[in-house]
C-alpha positions in Angstrom: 73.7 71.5 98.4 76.8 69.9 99.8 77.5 66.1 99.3 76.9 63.2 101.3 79.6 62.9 104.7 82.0 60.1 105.2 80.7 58.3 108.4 83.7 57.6 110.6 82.0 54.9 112.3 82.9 52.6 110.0 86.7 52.9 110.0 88.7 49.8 112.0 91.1 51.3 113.8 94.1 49.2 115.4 96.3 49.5 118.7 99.1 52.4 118.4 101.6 48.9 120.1 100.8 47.1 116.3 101.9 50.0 114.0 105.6 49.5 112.6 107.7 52.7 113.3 110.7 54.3 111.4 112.0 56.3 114.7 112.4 55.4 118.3 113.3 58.6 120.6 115.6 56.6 122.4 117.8 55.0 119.8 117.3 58.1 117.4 117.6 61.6 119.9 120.0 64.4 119.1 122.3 65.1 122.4 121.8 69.0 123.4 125.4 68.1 124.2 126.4 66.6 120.3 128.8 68.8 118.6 128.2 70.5 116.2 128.2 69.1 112.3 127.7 68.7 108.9 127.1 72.9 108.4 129.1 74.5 105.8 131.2 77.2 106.5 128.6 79.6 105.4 126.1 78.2 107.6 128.2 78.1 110.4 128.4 81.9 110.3 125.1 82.4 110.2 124.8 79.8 113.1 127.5 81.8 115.0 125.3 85.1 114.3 121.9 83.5 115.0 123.0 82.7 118.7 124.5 85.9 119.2 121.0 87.8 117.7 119.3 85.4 120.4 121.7 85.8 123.3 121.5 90.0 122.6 117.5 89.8 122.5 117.3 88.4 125.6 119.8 90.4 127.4 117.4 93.0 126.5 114.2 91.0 127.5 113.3 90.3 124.1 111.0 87.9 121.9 112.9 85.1 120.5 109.8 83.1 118.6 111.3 79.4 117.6 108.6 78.1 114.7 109.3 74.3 113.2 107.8 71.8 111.2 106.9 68.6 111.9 110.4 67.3 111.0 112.4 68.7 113.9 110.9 66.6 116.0 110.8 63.4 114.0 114.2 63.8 113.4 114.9 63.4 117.9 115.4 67.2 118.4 113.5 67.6 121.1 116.2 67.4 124.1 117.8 70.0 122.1 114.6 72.1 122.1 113.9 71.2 125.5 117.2 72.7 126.8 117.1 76.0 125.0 113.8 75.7 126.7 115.2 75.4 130.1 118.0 77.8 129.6 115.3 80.6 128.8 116.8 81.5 125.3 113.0 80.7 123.7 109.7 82.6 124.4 108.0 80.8 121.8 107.8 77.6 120.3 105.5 77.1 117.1 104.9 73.7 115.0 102.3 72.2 112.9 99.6 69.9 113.8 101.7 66.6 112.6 104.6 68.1 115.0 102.3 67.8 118.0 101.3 64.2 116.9 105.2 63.5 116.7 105.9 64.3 119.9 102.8 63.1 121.7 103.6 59.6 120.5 107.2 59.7 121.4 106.4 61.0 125.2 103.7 57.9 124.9 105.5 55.2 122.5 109.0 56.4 122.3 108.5 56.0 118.9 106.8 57.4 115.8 106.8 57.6 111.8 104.7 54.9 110.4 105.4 53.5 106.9 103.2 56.0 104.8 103.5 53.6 101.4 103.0 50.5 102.9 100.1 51.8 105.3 98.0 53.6 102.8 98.0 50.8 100.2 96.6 48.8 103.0 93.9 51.5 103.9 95.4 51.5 107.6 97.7 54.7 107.2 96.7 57.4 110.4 94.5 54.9 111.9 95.7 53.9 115.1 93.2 54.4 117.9 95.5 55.6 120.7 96.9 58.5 118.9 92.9 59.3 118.0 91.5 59.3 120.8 94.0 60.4 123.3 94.9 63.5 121.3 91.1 64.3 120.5 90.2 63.9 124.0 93.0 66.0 125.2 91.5 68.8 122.6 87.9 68.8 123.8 88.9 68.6 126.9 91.5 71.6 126.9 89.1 73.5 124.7 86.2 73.3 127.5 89.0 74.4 130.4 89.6 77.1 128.0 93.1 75.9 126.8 94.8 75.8 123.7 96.1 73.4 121.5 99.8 72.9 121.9 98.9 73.5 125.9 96.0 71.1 125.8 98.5 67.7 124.4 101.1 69.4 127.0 98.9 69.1 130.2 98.0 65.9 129.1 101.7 64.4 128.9 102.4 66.1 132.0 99.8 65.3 134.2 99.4 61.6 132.1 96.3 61.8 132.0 92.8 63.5 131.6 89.9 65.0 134.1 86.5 64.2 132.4 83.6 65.4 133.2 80.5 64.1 134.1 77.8 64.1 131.1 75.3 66.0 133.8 77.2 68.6 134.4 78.6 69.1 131.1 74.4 69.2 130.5 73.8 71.7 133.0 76.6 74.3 132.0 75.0 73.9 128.6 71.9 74.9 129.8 73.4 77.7 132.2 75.8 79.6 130.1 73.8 79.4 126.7 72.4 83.1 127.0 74.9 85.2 128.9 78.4 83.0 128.1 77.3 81.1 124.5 81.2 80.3 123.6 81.4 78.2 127.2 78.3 76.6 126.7 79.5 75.6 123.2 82.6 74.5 124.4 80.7 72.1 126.9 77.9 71.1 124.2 81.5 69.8 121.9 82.9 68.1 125.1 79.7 66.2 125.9 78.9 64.9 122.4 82.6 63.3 122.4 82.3 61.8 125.4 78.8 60.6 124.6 80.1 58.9 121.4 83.2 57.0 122.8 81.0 56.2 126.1 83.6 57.7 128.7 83.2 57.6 132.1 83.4 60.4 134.4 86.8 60.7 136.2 90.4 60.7 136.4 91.6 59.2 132.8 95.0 57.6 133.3 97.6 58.0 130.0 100.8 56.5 131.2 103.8 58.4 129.2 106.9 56.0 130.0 108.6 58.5 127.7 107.5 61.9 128.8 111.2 63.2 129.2 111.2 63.2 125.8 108.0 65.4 125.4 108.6 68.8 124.0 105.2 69.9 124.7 105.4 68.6 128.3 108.3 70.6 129.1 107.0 73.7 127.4 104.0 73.0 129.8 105.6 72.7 132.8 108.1 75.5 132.3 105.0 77.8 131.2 106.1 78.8 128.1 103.9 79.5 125.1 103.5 76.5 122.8 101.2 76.5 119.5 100.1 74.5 116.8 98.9 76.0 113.8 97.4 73.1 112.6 95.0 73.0 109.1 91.9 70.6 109.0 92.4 67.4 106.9 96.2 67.0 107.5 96.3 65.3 110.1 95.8 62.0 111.1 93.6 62.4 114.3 90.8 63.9 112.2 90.0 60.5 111.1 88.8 59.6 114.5 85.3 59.5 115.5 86.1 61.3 118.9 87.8 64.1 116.4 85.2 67.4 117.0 86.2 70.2 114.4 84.7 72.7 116.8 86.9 71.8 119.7 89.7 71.9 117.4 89.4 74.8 116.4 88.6 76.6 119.7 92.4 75.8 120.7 93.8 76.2 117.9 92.3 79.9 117.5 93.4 80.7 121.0 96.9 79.6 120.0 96.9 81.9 116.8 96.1 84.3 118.8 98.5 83.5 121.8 101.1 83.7 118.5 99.9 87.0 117.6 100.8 88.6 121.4 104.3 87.1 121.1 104.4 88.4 117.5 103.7 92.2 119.5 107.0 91.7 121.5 109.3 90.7 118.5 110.9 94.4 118.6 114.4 94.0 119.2 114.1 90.4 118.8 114.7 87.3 117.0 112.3 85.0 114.8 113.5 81.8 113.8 111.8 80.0 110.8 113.6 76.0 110.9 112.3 73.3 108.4 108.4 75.1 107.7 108.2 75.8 104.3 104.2 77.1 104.2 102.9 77.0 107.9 106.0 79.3 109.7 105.5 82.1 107.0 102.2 82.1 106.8 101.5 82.8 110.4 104.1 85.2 111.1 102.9 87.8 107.8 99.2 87.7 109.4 100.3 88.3 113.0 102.6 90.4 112.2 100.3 92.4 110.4 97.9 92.3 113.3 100.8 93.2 115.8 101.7 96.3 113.6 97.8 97.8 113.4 97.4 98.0 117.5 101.2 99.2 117.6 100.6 101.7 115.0 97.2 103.0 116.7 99.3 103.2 120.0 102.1 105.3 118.8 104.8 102.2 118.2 106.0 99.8 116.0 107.1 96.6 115.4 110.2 96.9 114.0 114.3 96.2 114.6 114.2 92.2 114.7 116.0 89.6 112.7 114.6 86.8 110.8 117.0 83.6 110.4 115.0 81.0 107.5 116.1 77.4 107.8 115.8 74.7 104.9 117.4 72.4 103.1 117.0 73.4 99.6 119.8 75.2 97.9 119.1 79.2 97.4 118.5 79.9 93.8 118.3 83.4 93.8 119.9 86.6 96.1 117.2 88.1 98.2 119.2 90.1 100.4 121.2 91.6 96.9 118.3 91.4 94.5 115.4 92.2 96.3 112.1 90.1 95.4 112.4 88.1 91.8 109.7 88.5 89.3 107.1 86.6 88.9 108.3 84.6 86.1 111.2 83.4 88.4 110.9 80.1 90.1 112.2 81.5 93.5 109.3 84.0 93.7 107.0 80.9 94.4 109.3 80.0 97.8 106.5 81.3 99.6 109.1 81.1 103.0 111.4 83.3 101.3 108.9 86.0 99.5 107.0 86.6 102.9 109.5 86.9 105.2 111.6 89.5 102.7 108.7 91.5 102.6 108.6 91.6 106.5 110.9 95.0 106.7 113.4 93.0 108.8 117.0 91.8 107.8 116.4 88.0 106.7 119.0 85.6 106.4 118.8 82.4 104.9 120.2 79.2 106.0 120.8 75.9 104.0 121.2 73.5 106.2 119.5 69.9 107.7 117.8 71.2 110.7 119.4 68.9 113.3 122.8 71.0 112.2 121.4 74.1 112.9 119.7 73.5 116.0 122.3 71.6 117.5 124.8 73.8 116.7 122.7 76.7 118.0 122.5 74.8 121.7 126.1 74.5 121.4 126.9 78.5 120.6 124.4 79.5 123.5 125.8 76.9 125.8 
């Protein structure tokens, strides 16, 4: 018998305008015009042959799959990703559930990154009600119109702002679609019971975004291109919110998995490119590859003849390309970034280097 549930209800949440941040967008971007710095020589070649992988695959109409963590964005890269955006050299972007919360509140704020240590010894750290219920909202809401996650937060910077339903007929498409479409009526059931808790109105929902040029997920929106979080439940802050439903939550963030795994079926010939995401990048890419291989392999093809270019900041401590996979009594067989993408059967190469280096000096190779 499972344990007694933490009611939500009786969190105090405060205004998003109250929270002390550690990065405004404004102050703190990263130019897609700023030269390129601060890579070693090494990692400028690799920089010089990442663009070059990218500019060949698509020449040849070819996936080029950017996945990131949550730091590329906190650390203002997203005019940087938003013109590689614009200039077609992505087909995919991929991030983390705290990299869609990043970006949200810069498009809404312009600023983000609250004071972790000083907010959790107060019991206030993740509870700002803005962020919570606009970003929940957005989910059910995206969920029921059959959207996914990344696309869900997109539409709502975008449009700045939210359609919501009227409880009745949210009722009567339960009641409708239960028998012959049960995954729409459930979708409707979730949207309800959140709008029911937080006593919404029906209606246009207005979420001004002052900031929205600086919305990565906006942009990927309105340039229709593929964005997903591959978020995991508990780590991030919106969960805390009483308008947060885990089923909604994970309706979008399944279709975006699986949104990954058809751009993971193009990847022949192209490029993935793993910046700054030490478990949620490699995790994601070994199960839809996989996935992508067993329909190719059933058809007749493959998945095959693509490069792999790992970003991160900690020094390598061991030669994949030279030595293969280390043992398991070696600490570098527990870089779980490293391990899964060697085993991919793809050339890997492995890039140390701060991730506004790399992607700023990418921008600046592909022009």
């Amino acid at each position: 018998m499972s344990g007694r549930m933490f009611d939500r209800g009786r969190l105090r949440f405060r205004p998003l305008g109250e929270r002390r941040n550690k990065v405004r967008i404004e102050q703190d971007q990263v130019s897609p015009d700023t030269p390129a710095s601060g890579l070693s020589a090494e990692a400028r070649l690799r920089v010089a042959e990442a663009a070059a992988a990218v500019r060949a695959a698509r020449a040849a109409g070819r996936a080029v799959i950017l996945a990131f963590g949550a730091h590329a964005i906190k650390n203002g890269l997203a005019p940087v990703l938003i013109r590689l955006a614009e200039r077609g050299w992505l087909t995919h972007l991929a991030t983390n559930g705290a990299g869609v919360i990043h970006d949200w509140e810069f498009a809404y704020q312009g600023a983000s990154s609250e004071d972790v240590r000083e907010n959790l010894a107060q019991g206030q750290f993740g509870l700002w009600q803005e962020t919570g219920l606009y970003l929940n909202l957005a989910l059910a809401v995206g969920a029921h119109a059959g959207l996914g996650y990344g696309e869900s937060v997109g539409s709502l910077v975008q449009r700045e702002g939210l359609d919501i339903p009227a409880p009745g007929m949210l009722a009567r498409e339960v009641r409708s679609l239960a028998a012959d479409r049960p995954e729409q009526a459930a979708a409707a059931a979730d949207l309800l019971a959140v709008l029911r808790r937080q006593e919404l109105p029906p209606g246009f929902l207005a979420v001004p975004h002052p900031w929205k040029r600086f919305g990565l997920q906006a942009a990927a929106f309105r340039l229709e291109l593929p964005f997903t979080a591959h978020p995991m439940f508990g780590h991030d802050i919106i969960y805390a919110h009483p308008a947060s439903s885990g089923a909604a939550l994970g309706r979008a963030a399944e279709r975006d998995f699986l949104s990954f795994v058809s751009s993971m079926a193009g990847l022949s010939g192209g490029v993935y490119l793993s910046v700054g995401s030490a478990v949620m990048s490699p995790m994601i890419f070994e199960k839809a590859l996989s996935m992508a291989r067993n329909v190719a392999l059933q058809e007749g093809g493959q998945v095959e003849d693509f490069r792999i270019f790992v970003v991160d900041l900690a020094p390598p401590s061991w030669d994949w390309v030279r030595d293969g996979e280390p043992p398991p009594e070696h600490p570098a067989y527990y870089l779980r970034f490293m391990k899964t993408f060697s085993r991919a059967g793809a050339p890997v190469a492995y890039v140390q280097a701060d991730n506004r280096a790399f992607l700023a000096g990418l921008c600046a190779e592909l022009g």
